[in-house]
N, CA and C atoms as an extended XYZ file, in Angstrom:
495
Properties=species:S:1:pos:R:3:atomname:S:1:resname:S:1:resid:I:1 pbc="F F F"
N       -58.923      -10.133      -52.178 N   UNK     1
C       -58.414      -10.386      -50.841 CA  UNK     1
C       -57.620      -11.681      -50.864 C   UNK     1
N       -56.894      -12.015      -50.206 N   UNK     2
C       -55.888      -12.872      -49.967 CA  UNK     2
C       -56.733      -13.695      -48.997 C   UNK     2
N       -56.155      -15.118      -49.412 N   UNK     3
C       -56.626      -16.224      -48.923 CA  UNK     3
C       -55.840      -16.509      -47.506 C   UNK     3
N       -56.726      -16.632      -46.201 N   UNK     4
C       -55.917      -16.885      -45.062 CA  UNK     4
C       -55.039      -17.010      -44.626 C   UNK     4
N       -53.654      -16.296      -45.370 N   UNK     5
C       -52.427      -15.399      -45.038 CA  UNK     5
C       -51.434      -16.673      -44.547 C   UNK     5
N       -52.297      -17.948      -44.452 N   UNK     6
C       -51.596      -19.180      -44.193 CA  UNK     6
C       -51.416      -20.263      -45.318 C   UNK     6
N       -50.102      -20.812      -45.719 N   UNK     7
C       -49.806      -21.155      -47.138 CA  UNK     7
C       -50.379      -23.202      -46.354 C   UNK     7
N       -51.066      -23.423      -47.154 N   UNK     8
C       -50.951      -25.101      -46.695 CA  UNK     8
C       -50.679      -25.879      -48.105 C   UNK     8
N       -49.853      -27.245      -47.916 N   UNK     9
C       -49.810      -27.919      -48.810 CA  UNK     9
C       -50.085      -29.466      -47.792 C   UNK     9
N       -49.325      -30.269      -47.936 N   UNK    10
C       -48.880      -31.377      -47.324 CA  UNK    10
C       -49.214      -31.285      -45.799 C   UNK    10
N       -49.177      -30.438      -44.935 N   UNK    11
C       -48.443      -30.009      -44.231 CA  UNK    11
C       -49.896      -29.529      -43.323 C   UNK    11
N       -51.004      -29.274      -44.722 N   UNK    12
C       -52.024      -29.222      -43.452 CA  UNK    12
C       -52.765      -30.206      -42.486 C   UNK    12
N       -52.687      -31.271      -42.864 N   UNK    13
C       -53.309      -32.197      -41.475 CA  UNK    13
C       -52.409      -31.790      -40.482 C   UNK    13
N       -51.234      -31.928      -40.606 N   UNK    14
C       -50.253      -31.713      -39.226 CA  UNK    14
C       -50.691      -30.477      -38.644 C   UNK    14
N       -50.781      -29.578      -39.402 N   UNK    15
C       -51.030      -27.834      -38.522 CA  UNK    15
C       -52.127      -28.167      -38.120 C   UNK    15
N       -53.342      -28.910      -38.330 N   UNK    16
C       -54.570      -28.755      -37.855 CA  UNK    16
C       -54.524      -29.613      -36.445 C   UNK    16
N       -53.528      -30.208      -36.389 N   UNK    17
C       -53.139      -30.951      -34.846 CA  UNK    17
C       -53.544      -30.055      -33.701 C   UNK    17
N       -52.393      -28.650      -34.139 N   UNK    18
C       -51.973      -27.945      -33.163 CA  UNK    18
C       -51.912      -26.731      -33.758 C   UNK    18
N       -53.145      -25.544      -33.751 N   UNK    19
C       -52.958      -24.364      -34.085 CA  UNK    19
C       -52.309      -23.763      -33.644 C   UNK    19
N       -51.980      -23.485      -32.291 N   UNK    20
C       -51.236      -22.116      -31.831 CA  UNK    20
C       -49.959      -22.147      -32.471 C   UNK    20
N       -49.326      -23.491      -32.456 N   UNK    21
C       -47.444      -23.625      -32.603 CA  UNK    21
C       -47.676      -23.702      -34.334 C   UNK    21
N       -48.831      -24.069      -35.082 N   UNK    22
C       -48.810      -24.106      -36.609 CA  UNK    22
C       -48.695      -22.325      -36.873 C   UNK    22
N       -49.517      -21.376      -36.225 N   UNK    23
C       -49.163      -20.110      -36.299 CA  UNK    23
C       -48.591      -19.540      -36.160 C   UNK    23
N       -47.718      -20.190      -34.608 N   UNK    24
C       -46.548      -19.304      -34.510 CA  UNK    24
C       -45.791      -19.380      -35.552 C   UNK    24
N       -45.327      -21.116      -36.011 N   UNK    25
C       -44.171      -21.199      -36.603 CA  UNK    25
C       -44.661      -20.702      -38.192 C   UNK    25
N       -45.706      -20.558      -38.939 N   UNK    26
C       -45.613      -19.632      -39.921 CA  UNK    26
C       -45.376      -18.069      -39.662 C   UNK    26
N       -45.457      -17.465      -38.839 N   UNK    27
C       -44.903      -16.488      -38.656 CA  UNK    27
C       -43.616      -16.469      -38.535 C   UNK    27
N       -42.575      -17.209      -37.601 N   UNK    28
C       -41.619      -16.888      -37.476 CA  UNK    28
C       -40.978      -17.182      -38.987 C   UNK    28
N       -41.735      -18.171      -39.587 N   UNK    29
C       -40.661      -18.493      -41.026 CA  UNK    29
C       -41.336      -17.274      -41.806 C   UNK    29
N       -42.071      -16.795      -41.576 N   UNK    30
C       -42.274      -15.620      -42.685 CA  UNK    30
C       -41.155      -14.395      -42.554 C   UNK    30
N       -41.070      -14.351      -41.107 N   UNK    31
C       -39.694      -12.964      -40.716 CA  UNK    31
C       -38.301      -13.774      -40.921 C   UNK    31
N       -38.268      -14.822      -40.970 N   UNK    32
C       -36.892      -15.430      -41.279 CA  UNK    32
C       -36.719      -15.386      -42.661 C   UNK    32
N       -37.699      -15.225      -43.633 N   UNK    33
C       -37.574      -14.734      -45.066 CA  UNK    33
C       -38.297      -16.144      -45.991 C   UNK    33
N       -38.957      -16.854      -44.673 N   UNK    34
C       -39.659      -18.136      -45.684 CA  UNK    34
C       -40.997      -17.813      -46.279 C   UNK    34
N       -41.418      -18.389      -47.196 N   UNK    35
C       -42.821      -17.744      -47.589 CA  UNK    35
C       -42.574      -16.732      -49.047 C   UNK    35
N       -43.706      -16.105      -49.325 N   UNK    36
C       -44.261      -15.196      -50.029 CA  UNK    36
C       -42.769      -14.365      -50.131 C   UNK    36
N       -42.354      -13.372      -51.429 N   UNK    37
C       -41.679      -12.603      -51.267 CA  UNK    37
C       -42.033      -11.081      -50.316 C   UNK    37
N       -43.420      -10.967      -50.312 N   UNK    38
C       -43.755       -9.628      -49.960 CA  UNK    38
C       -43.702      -10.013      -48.965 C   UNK    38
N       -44.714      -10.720      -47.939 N   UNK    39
C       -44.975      -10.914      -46.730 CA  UNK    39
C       -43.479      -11.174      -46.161 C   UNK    39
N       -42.697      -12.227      -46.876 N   UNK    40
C       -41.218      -11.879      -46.190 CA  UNK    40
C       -40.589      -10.972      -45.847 C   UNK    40
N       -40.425       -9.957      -46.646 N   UNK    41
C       -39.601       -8.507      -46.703 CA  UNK    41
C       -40.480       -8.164      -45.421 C   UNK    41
N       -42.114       -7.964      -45.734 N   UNK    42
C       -42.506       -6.921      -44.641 CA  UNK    42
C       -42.407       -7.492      -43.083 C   UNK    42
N       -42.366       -8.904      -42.806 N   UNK    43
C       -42.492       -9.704      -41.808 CA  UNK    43
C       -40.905       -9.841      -41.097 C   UNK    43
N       -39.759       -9.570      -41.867 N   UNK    44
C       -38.294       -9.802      -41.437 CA  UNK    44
C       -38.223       -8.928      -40.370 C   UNK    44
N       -37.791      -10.035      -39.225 N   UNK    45
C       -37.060       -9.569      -37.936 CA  UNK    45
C       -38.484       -9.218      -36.610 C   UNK    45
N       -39.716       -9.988      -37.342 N   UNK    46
C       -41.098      -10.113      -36.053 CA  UNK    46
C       -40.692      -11.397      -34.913 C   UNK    46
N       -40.650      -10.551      -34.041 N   UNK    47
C       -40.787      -11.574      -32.861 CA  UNK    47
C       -41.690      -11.827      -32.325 C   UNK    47
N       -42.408      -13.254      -31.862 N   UNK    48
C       -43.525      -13.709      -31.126 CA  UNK    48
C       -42.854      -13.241      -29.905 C   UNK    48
N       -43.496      -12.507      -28.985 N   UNK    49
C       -43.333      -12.767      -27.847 CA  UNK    49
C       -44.393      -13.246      -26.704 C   UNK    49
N       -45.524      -13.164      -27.011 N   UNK    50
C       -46.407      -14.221      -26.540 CA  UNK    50
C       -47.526      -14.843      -27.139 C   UNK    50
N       -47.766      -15.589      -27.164 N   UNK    51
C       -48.978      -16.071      -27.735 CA  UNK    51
C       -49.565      -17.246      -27.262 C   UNK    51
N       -51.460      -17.187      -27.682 N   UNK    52
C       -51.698      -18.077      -26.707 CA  UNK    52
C       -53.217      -18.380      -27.548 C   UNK    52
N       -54.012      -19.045      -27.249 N   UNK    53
C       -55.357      -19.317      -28.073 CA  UNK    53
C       -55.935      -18.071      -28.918 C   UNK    53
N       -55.533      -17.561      -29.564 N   UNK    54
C       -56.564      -16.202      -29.870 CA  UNK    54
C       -55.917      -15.084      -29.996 C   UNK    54
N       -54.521      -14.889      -29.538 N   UNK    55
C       -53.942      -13.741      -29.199 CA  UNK    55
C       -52.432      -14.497      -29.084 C   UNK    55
N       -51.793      -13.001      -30.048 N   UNK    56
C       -50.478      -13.402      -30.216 CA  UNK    56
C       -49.698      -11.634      -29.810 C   UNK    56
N       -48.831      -11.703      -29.669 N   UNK    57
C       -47.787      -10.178      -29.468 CA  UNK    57
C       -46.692      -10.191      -29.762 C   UNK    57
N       -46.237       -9.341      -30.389 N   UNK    58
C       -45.028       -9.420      -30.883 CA  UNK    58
C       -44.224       -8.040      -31.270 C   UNK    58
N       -43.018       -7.967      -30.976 N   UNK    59
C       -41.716       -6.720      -31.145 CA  UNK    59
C       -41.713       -7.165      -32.429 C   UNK    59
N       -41.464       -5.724      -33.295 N   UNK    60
C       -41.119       -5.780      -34.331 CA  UNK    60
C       -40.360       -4.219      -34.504 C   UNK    60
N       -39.043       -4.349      -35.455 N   UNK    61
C       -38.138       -3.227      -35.601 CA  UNK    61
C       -38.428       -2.575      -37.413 C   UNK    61
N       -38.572       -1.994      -37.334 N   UNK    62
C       -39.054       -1.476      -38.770 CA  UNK    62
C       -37.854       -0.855      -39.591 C   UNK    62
N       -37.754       -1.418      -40.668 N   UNK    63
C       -36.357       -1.616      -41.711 CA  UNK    63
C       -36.263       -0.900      -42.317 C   UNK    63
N       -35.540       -1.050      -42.791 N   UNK    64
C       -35.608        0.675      -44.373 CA  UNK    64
C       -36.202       -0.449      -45.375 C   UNK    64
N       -36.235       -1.406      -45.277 N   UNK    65
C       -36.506       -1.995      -46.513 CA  UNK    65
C       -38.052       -1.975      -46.950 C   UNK    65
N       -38.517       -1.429      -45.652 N   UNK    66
C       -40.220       -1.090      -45.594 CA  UNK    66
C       -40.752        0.187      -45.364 C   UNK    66
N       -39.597        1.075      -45.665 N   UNK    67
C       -40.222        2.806      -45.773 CA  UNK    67
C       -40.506        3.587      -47.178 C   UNK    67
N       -41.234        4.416      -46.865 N   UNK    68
C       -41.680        5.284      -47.868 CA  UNK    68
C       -40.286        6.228      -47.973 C   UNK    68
N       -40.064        7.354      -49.000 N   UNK    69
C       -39.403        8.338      -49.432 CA  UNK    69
C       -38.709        9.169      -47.838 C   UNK    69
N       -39.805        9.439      -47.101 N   UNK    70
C       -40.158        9.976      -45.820 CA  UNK    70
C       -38.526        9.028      -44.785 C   UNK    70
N       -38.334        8.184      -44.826 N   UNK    71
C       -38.342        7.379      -43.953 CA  UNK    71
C       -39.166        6.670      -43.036 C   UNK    71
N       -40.412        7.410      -43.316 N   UNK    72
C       -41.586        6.274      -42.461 CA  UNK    72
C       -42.113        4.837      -42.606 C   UNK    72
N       -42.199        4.227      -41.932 N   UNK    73
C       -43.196        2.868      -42.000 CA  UNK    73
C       -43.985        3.153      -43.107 C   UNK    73
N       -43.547        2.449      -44.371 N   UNK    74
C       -44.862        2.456      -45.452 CA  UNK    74
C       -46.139        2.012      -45.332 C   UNK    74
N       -47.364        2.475      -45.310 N   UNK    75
C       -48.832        2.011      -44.896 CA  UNK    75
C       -49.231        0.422      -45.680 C   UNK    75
N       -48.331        0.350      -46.475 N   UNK    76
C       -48.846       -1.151      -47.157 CA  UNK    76
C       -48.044       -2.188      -46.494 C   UNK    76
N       -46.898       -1.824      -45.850 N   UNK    77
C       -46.159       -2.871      -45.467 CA  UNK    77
C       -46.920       -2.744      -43.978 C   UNK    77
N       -46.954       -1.809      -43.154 N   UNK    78
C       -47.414       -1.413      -41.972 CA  UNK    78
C       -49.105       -2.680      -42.410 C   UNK    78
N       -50.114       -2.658      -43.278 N   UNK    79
C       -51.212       -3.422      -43.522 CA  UNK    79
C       -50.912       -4.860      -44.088 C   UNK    79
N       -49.666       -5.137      -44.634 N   UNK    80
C       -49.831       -6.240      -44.651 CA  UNK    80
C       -49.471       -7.116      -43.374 C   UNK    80
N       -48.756       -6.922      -42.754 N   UNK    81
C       -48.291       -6.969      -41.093 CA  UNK    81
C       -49.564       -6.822      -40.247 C   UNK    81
N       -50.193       -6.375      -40.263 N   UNK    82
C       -51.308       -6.264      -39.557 CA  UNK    82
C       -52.408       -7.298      -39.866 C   UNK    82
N       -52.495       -7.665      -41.397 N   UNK    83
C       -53.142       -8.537      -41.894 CA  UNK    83
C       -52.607       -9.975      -41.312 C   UNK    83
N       -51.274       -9.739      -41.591 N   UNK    84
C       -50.840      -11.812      -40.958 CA  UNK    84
C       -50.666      -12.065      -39.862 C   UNK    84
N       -50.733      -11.181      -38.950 N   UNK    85
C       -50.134      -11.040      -37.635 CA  UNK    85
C       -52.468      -11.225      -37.150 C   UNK    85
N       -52.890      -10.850      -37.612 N   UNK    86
C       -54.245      -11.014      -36.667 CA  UNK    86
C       -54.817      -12.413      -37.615 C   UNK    86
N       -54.107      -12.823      -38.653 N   UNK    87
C       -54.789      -14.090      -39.368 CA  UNK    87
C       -54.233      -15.257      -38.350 C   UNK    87
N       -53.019      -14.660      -38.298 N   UNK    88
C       -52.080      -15.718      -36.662 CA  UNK    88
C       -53.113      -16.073      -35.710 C   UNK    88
N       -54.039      -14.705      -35.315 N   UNK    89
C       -54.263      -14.886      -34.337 CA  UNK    89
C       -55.611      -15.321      -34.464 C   UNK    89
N       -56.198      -16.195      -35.676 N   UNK    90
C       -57.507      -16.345      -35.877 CA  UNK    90
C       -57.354      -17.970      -36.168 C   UNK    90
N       -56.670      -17.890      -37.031 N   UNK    91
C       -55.644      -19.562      -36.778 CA  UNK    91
C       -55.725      -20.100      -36.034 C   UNK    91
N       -54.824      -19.562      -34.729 N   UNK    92
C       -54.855      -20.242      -33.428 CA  UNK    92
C       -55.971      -20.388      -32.871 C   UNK    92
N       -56.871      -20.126      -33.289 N   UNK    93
C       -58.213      -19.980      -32.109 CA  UNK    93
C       -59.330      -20.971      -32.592 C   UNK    93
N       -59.143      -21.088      -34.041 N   UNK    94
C       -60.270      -22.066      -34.496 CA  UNK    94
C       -59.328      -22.848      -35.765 C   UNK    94
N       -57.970      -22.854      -35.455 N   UNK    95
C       -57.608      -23.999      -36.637 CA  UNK    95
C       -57.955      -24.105      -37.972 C   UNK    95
N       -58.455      -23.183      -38.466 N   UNK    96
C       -59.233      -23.148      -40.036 CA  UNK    96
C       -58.977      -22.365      -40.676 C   UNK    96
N       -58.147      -22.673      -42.020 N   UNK    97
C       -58.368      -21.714      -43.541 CA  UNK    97
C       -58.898      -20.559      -43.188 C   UNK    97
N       -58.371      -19.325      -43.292 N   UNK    98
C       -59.836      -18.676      -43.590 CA  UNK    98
C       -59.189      -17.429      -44.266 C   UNK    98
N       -60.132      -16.780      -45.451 N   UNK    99
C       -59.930      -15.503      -45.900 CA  UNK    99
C       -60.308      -14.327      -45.191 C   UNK    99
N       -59.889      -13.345      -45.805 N   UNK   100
C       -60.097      -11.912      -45.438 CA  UNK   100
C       -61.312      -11.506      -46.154 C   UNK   100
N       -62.190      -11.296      -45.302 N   UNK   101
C       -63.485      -10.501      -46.301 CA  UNK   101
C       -63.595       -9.022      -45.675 C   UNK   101
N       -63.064       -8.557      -44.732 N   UNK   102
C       -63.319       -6.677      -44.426 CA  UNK   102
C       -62.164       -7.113      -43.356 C   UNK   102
N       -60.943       -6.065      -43.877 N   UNK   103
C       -60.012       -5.212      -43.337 CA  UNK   103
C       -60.091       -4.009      -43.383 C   UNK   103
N       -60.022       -3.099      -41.840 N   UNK   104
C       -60.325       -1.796      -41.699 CA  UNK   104
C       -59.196       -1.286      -40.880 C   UNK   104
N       -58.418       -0.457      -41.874 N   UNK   105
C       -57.016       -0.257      -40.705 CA  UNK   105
C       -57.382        1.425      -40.444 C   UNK   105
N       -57.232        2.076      -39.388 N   UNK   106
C       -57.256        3.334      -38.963 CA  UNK   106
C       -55.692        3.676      -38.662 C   UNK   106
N       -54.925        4.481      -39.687 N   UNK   107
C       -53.590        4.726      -39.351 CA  UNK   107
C       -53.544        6.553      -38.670 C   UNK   107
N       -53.115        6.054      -37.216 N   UNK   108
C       -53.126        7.459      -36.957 CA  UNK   108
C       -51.444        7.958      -36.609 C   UNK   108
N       -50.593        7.271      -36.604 N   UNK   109
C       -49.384        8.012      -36.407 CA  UNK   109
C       -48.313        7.416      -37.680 C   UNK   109
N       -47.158        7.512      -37.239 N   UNK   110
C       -46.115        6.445      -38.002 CA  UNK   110
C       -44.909        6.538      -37.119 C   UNK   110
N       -43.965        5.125      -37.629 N   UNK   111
C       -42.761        5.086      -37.004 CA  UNK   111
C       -41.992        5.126      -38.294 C   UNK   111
N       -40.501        5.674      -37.682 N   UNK   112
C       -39.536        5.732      -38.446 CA  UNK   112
C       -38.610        4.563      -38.588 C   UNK   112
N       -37.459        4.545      -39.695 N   UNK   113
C       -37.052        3.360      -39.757 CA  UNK   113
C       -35.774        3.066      -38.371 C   UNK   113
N       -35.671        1.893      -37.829 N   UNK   114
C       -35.427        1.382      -36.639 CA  UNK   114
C       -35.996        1.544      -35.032 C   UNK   114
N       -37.337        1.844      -36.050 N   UNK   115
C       -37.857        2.237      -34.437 CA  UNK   115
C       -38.683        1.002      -33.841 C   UNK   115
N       -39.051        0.435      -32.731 N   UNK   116
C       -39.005       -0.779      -32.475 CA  UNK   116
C       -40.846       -0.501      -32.079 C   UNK   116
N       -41.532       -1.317      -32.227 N   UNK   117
C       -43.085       -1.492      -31.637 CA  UNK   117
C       -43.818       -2.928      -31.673 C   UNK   117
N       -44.743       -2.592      -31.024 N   UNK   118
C       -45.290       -3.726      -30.836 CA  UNK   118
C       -46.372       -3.794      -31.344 C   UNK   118
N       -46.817       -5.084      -32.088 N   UNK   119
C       -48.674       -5.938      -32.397 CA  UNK   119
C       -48.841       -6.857      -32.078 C   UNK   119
N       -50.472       -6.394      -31.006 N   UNK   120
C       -51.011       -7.163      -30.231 CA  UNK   120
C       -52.300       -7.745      -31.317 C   UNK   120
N       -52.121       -8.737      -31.234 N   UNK   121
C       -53.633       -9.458      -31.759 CA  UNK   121
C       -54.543      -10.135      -31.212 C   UNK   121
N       -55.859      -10.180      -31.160 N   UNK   122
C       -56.733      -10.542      -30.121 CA  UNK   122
C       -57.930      -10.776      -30.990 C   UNK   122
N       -58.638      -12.079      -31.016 N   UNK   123
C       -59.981      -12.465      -31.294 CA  UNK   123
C       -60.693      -11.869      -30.433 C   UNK   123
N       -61.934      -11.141      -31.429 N   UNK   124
C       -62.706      -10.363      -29.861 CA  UNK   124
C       -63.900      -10.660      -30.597 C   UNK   124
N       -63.983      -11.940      -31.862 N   UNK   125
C       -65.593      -11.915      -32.227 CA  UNK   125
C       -65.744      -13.241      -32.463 C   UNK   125
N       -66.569      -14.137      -32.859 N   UNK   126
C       -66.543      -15.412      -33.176 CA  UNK   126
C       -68.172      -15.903      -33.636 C   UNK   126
N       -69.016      -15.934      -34.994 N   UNK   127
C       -69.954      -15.835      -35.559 CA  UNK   127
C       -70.097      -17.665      -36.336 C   UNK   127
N       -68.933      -18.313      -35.661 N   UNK   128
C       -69.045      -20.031      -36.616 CA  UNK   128
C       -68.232      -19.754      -37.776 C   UNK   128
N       -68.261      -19.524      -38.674 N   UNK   129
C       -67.851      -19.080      -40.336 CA  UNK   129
C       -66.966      -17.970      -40.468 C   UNK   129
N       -67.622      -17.255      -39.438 N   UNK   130
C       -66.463      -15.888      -39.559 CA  UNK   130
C       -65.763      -15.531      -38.171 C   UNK   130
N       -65.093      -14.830      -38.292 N   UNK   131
C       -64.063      -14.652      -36.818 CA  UNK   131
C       -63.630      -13.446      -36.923 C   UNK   131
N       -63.719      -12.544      -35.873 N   UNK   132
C       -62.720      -11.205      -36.171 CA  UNK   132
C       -62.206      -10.632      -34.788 C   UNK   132
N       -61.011       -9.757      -35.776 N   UNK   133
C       -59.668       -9.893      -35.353 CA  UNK   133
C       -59.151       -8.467      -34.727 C   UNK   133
N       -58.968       -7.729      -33.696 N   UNK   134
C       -58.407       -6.845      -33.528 CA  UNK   134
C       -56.643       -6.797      -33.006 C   UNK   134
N       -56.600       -5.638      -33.944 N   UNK   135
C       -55.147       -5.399      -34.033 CA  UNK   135
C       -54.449       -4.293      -33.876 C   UNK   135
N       -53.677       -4.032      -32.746 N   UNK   136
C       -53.161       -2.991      -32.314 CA  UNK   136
C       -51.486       -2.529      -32.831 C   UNK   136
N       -51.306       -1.715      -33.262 N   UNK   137
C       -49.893       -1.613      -33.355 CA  UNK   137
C       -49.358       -0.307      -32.689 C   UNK   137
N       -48.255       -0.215      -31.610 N   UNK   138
C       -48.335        0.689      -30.666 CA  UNK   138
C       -46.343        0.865      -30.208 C   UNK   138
N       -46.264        1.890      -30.744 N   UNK   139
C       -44.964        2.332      -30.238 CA  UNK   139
C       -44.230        2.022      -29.534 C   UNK   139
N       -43.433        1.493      -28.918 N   UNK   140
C       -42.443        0.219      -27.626 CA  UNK   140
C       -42.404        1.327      -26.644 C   UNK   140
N       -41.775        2.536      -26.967 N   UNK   141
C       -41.150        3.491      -26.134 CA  UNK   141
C       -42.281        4.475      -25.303 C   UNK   141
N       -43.060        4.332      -25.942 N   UNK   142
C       -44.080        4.847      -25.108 CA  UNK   142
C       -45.740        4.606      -25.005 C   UNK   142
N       -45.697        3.611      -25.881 N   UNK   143
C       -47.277        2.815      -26.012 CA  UNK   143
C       -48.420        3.511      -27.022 C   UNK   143
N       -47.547        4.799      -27.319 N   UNK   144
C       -48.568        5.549      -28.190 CA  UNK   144
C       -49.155        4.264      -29.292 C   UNK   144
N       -50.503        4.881      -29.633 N   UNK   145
C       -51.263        4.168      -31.115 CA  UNK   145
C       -50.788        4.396      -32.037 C   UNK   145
N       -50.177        3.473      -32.943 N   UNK   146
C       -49.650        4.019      -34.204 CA  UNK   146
C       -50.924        3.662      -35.235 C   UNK   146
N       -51.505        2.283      -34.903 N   UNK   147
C       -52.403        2.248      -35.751 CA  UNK   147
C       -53.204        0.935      -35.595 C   UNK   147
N       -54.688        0.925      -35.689 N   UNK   148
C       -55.595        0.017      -34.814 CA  UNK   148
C       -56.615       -1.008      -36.366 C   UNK   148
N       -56.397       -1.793      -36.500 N   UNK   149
C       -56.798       -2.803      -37.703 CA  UNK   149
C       -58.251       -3.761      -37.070 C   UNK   149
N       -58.932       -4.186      -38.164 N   UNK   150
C       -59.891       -4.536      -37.808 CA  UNK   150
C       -60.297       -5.228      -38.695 C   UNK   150
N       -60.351       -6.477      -38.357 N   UNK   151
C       -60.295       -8.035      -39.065 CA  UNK   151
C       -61.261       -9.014      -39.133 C   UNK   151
N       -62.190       -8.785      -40.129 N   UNK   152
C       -63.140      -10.541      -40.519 CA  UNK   152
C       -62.169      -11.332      -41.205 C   UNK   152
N       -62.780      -12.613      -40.898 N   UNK   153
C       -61.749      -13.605      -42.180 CA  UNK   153
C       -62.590      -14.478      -41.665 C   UNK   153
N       -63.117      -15.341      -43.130 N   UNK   154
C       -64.243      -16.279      -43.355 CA  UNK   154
C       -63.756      -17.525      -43.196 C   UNK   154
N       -64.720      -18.695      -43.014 N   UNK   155
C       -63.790      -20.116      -43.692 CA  UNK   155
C       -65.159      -20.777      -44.410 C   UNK   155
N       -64.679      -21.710      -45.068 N   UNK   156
C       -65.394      -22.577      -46.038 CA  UNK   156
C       -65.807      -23.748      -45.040 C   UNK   156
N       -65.094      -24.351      -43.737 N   UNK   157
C       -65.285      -25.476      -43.425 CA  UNK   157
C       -66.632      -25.435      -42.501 C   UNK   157
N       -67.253      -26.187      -42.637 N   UNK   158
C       -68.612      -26.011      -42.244 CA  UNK   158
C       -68.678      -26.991      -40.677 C   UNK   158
N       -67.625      -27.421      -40.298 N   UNK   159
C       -67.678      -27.774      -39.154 CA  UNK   159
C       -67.251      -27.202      -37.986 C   UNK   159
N       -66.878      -25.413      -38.139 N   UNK   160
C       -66.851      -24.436      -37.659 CA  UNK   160
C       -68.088      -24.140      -36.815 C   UNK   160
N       -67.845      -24.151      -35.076 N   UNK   161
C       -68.905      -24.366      -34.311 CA  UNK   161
C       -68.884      -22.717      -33.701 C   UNK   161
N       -70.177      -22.226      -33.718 N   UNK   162
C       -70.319      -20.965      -33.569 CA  UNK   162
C       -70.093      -21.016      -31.789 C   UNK   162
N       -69.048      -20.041      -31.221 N   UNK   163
C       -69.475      -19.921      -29.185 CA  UNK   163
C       -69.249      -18.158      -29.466 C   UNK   163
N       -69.228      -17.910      -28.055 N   UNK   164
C       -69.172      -16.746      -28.041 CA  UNK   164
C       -68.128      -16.533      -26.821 C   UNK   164
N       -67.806      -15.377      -26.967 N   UNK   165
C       -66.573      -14.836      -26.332 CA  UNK   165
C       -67.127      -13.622      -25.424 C   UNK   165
């Protein structure tokens, strides 16, 4: 599993200032093509359109550069998107590192390439150490489910204060 989908060097005291805008703005540099080669490709052209302690949303247009044979949304690019987009939203909520220990994606439809949809991310658990993440990804044009993700991600820092939601 991949380590908290958030790259830190230098740079982490400053993000730990201010989670929400440290998440947004690794996201937006991941769709602007900064970052990882993969997560770039699959992340190019995500828009935040809201986000807020815990929960982020965002339009995203799906490329050819991320389809299968089919023309469909490839399921790995479709999961890694789902993966950084709810680590965003775990970030923002408790400021901390954290890995992926159980990702559970249920893919029930697909989109084709330029078809536009949206992922909603939402903290809906909070255990101190661990945090999890639900993640919706849902058709623009008509809200259908394309496909519903389901997110632990751990941290090491032990000054992680357990509340509940």
């Amino acid at each position: 599993m991949k380590t908290g989908a958030i790259s830190f060097n230098s740079k982490e005291r400053e993000m730990e200032d201010n989670p929400m805008q440290s998440s947004n703005r690794w996201l937006e540099d991941l769709s602007n093509g900064l970052g990882h080669q993969l997560e770039a490709i699959t992340l190019e052209g995500l828009k935040i359109v809201k986000a807020h302690k815990g929960f982020v949303l965002c339009d995203f247009v799906v490329s050819n550069r991320i389809s299968d044979a089919d023309g469909n949304w490839h399921v790995g690019a479709m999961a890694t998107l789902i993966d950084d987009v709810g680590a965003a939203a775990i970030y923002s909520y408790g400021g901390h590192i954290k890995a992926s220990v159980d990702l559970n994606i249920s893919f029930l439809s697909t989109a084709k390439i330029q078809e536009e949809v949206e992922v909603e991310a939402k903290v809906v658990g909070d255990k101190g150490r661990i945090t999890s993440v639900l993640v919706e990804v849902r058709r623009k044009s008509n809200g259908e489910l394309i496909a519903l993700g389901k997110q632990w991600m751990a941290s090491h820092n032990n000054s992680n204060k357990a509340s509940k939601l």
